[in-house]
matplotlib code that plots the C-alpha trace (Angstrom):
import matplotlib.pyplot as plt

x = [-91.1, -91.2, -94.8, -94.9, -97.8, -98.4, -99.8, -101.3, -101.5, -102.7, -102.8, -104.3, -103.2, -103.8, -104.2, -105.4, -106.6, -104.2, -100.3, -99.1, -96.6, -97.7, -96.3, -99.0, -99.6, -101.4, -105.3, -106.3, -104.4, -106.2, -104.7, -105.3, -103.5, -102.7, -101.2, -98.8, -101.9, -103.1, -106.2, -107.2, -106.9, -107.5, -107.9, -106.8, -108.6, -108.0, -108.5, -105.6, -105.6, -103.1, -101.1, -99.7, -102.8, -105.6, -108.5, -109.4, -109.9, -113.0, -111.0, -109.7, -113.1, -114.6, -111.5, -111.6, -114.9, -112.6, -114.7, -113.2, -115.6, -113.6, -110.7, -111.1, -111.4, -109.0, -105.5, -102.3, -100.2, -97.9, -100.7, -102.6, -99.1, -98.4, -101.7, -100.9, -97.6, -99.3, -101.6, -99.3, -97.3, -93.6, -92.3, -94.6, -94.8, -92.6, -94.6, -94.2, -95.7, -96.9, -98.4, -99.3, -97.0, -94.3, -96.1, -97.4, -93.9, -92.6, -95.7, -95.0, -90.9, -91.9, -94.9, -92.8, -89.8, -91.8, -93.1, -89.7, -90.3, -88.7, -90.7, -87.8, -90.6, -90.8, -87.5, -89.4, -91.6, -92.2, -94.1, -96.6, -97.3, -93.6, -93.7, -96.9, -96.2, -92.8, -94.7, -96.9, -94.0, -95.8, -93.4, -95.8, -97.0, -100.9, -103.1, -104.6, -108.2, -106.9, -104.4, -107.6, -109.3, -106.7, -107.0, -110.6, -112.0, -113.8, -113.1, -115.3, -116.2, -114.9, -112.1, -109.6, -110.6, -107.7, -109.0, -111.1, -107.8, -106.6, -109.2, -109.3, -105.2, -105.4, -108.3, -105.8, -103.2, -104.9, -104.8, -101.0, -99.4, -98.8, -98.1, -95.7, -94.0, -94.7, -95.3, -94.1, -96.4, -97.8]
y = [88.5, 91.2, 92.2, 95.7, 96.3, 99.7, 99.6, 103.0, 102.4, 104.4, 104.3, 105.7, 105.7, 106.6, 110.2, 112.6, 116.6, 116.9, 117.8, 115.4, 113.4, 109.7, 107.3, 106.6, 103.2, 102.3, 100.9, 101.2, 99.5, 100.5, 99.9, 99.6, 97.0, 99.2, 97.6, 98.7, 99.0, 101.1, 98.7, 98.3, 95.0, 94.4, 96.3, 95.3, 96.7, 96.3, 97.6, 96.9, 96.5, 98.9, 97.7, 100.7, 102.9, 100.0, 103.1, 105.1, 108.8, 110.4, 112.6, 110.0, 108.4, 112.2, 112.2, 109.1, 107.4, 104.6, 102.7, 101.1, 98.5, 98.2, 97.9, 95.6, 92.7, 93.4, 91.3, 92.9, 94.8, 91.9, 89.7, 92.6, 93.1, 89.9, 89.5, 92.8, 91.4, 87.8, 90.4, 92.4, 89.1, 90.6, 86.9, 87.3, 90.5, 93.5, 96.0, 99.8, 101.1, 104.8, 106.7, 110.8, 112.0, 110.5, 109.9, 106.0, 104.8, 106.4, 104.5, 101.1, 101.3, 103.1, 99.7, 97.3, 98.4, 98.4, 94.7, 93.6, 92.8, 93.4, 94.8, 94.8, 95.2, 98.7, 99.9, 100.3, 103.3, 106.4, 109.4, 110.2, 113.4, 114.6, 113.8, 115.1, 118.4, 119.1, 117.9, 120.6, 123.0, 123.7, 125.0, 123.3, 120.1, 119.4, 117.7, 114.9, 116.4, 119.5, 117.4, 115.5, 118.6, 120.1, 116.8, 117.3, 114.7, 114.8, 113.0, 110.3, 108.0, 109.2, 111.4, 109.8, 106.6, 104.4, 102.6, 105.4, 107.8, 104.7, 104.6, 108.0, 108.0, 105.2, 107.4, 110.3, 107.6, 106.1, 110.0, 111.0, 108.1, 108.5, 112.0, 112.0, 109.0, 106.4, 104.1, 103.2, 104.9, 101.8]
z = [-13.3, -15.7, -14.5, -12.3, -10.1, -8.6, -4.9, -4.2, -0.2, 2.4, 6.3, 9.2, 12.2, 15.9, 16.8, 19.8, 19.7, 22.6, 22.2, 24.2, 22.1, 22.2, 19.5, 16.6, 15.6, 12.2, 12.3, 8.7, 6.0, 2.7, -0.9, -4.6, -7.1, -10.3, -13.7, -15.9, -18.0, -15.7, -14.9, -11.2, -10.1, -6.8, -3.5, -0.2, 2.8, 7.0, 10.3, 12.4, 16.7, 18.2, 20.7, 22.9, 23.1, 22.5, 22.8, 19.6, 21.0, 20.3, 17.8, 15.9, 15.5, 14.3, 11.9, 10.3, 11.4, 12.5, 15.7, 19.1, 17.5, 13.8, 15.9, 18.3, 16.8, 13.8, 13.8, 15.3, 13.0, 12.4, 11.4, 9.5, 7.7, 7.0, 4.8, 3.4, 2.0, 0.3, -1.6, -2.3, -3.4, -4.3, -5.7, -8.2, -9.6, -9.3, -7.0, -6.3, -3.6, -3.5, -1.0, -0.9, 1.3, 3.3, 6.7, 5.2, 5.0, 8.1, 9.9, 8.1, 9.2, 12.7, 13.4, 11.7, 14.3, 16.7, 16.1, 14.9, 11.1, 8.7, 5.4, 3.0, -0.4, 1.4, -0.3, -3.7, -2.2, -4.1, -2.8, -5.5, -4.4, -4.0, -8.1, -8.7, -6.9, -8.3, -11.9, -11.4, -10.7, -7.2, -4.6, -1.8, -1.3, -3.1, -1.2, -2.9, -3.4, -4.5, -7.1, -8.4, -9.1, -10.7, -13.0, -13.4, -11.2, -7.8, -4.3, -3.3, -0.4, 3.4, 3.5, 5.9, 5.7, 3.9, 1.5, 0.5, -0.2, -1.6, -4.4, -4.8, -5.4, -7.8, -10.0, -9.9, -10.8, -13.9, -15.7, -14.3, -15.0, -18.1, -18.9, -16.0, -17.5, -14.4, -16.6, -20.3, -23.0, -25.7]

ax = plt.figure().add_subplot(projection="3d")
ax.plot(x, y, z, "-o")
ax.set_aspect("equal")
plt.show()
């Protein structure tokens, strides 16, 4: 198993305009297969059905263009995560997952408690833009568009939409990778 896999993964989740604190569940799964070639493999994409707040708010929909309608027939998250593990398919290659930012992998351990799964391929998660910031010697946090324009390339597709940021991330992957020494240089 000496193949690594890069799965630049992100999520969206449920949200609200108001204050209110209400727990946040996940209803987009998007996600890119990198190689350690740097080739994009694959790309795994799906809507998942929340369980505590089944209605997408009116704000959520404006945010992410995420529909009652994309949701409501979409598996449950242990089903949707289920399927995201076979792609993913740990037993057969070695897989990093990366995400911008730290809210994915709070949501996946937050849903997967809440569903009681365990999602123990979750422990090899690194927070690409935690590297990429502190590689750019930036005190703050960059935001992923601003970190592909600072690498000269431009954000397409829907913003908030996961498998949009997802494709976006891996682009922005495939020309950091190597001068920040992710992966091994030929």
């Amino acid at each position: 198993m000496s193949q690594r896999h890069f799965i630049i993964y992100d999520l969206e989740a449920t949200c609200w305009r108001s204050r209110a604190p209400k727990r946040v569940e996940v209803i987009e799964i998007g996600a890119v297969k990198v190689n350690e070639s740097l080739d994009i493999i694959d790309e795994f994409c799906a809507f998942v059905k929340p369980t505590l707040h089944p209605q997408i708010s009116k704000f959520c929909t404006q945010l992410t263009s995420i529909t009652q309608s994309d949701v409501d027939h979409a598996p449950f998250f242990d089903e949707a995560i289920e399927a995201f593990e076979d792609w993913i398919d740990p037993k057969a290659s070695r897989a990093v997952l990366m995400s911008w930012g730290e809210f994915d992998k709070r949501q996946l351990l937050s849903d997967s408690d809440l569903h009681e799964i365990e999602l123990p391929w979750l422990r090899y998660h690194a927070c690409l833009q935690h590297h990429y910031s502190k590689w750019k010697g930036s005190k703050n946090q960059i935001g992923l568009k601003s970190a592909m324009e600072l690498e000269g390339l431009s954000y397409s597709g829907t913003q908030h939409r996961a498998i949009e940021d997802a494709r976006n991330m891996a682009r922005l992957f495939q020309v950091i990778a190597k001068p920040m020494e992710l992966v091994n240089p030929e």
